[in-house]
C-alpha positions in Angstrom: 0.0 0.0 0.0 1.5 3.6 -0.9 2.3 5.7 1.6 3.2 9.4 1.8 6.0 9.8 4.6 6.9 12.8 6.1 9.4 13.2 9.6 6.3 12.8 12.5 3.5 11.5 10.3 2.6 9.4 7.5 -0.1 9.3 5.5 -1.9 5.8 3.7 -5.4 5.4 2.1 -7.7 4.7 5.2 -9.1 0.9 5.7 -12.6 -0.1 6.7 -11.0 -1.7 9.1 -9.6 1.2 10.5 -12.8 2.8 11.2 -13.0 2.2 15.0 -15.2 3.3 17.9 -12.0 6.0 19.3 -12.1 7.8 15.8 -16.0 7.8 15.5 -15.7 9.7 18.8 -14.0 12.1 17.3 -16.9 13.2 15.3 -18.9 13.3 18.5 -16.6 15.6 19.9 -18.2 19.3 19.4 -15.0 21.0 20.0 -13.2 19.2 17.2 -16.4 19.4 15.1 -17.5 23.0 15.5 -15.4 24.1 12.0 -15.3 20.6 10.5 -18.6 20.5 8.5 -20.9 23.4 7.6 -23.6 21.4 7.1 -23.7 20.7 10.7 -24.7 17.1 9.8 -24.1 14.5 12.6 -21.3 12.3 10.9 -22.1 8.2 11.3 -19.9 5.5 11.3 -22.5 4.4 8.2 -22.7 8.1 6.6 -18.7 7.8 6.9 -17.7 4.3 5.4 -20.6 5.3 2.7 -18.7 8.4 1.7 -15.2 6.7 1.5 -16.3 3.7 -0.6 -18.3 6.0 -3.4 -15.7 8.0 -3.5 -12.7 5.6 -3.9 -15.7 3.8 -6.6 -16.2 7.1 -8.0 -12.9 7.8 -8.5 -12.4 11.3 -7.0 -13.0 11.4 -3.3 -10.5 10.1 -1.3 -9.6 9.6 2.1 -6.5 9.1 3.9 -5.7 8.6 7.9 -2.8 10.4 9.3 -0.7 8.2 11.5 2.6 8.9 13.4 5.8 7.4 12.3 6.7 6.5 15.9 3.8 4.4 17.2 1.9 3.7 13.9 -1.2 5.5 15.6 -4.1 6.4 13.9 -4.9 10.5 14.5 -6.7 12.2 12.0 -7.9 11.9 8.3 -7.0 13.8 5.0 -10.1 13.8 2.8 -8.8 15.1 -0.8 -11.9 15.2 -3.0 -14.0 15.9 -4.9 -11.0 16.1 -7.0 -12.0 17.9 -10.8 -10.0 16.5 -13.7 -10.4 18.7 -16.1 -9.6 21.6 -14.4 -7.1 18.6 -11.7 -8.4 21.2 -8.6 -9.4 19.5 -5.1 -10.7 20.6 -1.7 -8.3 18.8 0.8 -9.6 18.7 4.1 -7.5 17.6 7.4 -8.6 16.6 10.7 -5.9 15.5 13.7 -8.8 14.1 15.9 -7.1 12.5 18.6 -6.8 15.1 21.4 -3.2 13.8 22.7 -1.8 15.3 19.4 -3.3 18.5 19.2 -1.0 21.6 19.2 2.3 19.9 18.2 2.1 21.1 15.0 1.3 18.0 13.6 -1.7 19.7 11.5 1.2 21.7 9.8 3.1 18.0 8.6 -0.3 16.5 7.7 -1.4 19.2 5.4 2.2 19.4 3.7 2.0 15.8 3.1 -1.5 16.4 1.6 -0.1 18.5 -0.5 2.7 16.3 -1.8 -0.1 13.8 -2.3 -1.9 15.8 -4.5 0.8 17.3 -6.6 2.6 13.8 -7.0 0.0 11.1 -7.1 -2.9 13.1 -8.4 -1.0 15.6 -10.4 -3.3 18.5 -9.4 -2.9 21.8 -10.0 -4.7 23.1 -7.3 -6.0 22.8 -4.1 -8.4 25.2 -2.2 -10.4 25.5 0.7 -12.2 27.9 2.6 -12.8 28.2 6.4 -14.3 30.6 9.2 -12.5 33.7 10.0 -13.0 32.6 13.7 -10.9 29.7 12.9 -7.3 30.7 13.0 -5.7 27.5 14.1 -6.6 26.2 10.8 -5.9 29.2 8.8 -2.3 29.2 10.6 -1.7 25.4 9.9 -2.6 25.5 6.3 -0.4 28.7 5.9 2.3 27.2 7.9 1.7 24.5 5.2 2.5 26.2 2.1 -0.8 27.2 1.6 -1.6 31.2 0.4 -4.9 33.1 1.7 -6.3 33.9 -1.5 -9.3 35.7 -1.0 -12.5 36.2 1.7 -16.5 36.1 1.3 -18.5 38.3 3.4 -21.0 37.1 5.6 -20.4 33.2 4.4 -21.1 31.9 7.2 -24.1 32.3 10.0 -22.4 31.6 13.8 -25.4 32.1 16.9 -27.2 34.9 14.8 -24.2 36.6 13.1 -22.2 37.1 10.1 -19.2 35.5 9.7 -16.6 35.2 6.6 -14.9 32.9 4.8 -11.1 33.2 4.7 -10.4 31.5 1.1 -7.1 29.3 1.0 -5.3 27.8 -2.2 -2.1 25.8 -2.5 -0.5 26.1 -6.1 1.7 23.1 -7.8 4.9 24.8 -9.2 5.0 23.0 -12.2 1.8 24.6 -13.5 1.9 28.5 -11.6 4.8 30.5 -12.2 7.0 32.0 -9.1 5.3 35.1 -10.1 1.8 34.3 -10.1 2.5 32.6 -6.8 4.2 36.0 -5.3 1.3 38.2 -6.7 -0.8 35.8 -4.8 1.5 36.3 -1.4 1.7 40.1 -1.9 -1.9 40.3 -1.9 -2.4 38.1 1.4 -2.8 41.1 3.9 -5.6 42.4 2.1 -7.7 39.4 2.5 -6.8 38.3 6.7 -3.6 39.6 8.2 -1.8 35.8 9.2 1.8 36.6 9.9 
């Protein structure tokens, strides 16, 4: 089975078998959930294994678990998908939802790794996501991770009655954007959500 390796963490394609009762709790825990989903959709065991098999029979959804080097454990998932082949652009969503690795920094490794997935195995051009404003551990790890704040959508999002935006994040493959379109991207950062 392929596996993406970095110095903490490596990343393979996630088994059924994998799926256990501690990582189901981690979509229990509201905390961890609160900037996960939009939707606000309770996430099953049976919504989950559903979404991982059509996508993997689909061709273009894609889930990966995020495991440490040291003690082969199991501590979040990389979901890259729906990947789009004509244009080869993907969301790529990570989740470190065991609690005894939060704040090491190991978001930081998971998403680079993500990244190396995406531009080597899927040869993508793009990735992009988008995430509350509120959410600045996320838009500091994906940063951290290569990734450039690209743009912002008022009022996106409605938190306990109120606006909130989206803070819009992209990670470019070199072999398809020049060093200058990826600088004109970085100089216009601060205009969009001031992260350094």
């Amino acid at each position: 089975m392929e596996v993406f390796k970095g110095e903490r963490l490596y990343l393979r394609e996630i088994n059924i078998s994998d799926i256990s009762d501690t990582v189901m709790a981690w979509f229990d825990d509201e905390e961890l959930m609160k900037f996960y989903t939009s939707s606000k959709n309770k996430i099953t065991k049976e919504k989950l294994l559903s979404s991982i098999e059509e996508g993997k029979k689909d061709g273009n959804l894609f889930t990966y678990g995020i495991f440490t080097n040291d003690a082969n454990i199991l501590i979040g998932t990389i979901k890259l998908g729906p990947i789009h082949f004509i244009h080869k652009t993907s969301d790529l969503v990570a989740l470190i939802g065991d609690r005894n690795y939060l704040g090491k920094g190991l978001s930081v490794d998971a998403i680079s790794l993500g990244n190396q997935l995406a531009f080597e195995k899927f040869n993508l051009r793009k990735l992009y996501g988008g995430m509350y404003e509120s959410n600045i551990a996320s838009i500091k790890a994906y940063t951290r991770a290569g990734w450039l704040v690209e743009g912002r959508l008022k009022g996106f999002y409605e938190v306990e009655g109120r606006n909130e935006d989206r803070i819009l994040v992209g990670c470019f493959n070199p072999r398809y954007f020049s060093e200058e379109e990826i600088n004109q991207i970085k100089e216009n950062e601060n205009r969009y959500f001031p992260i350094r």
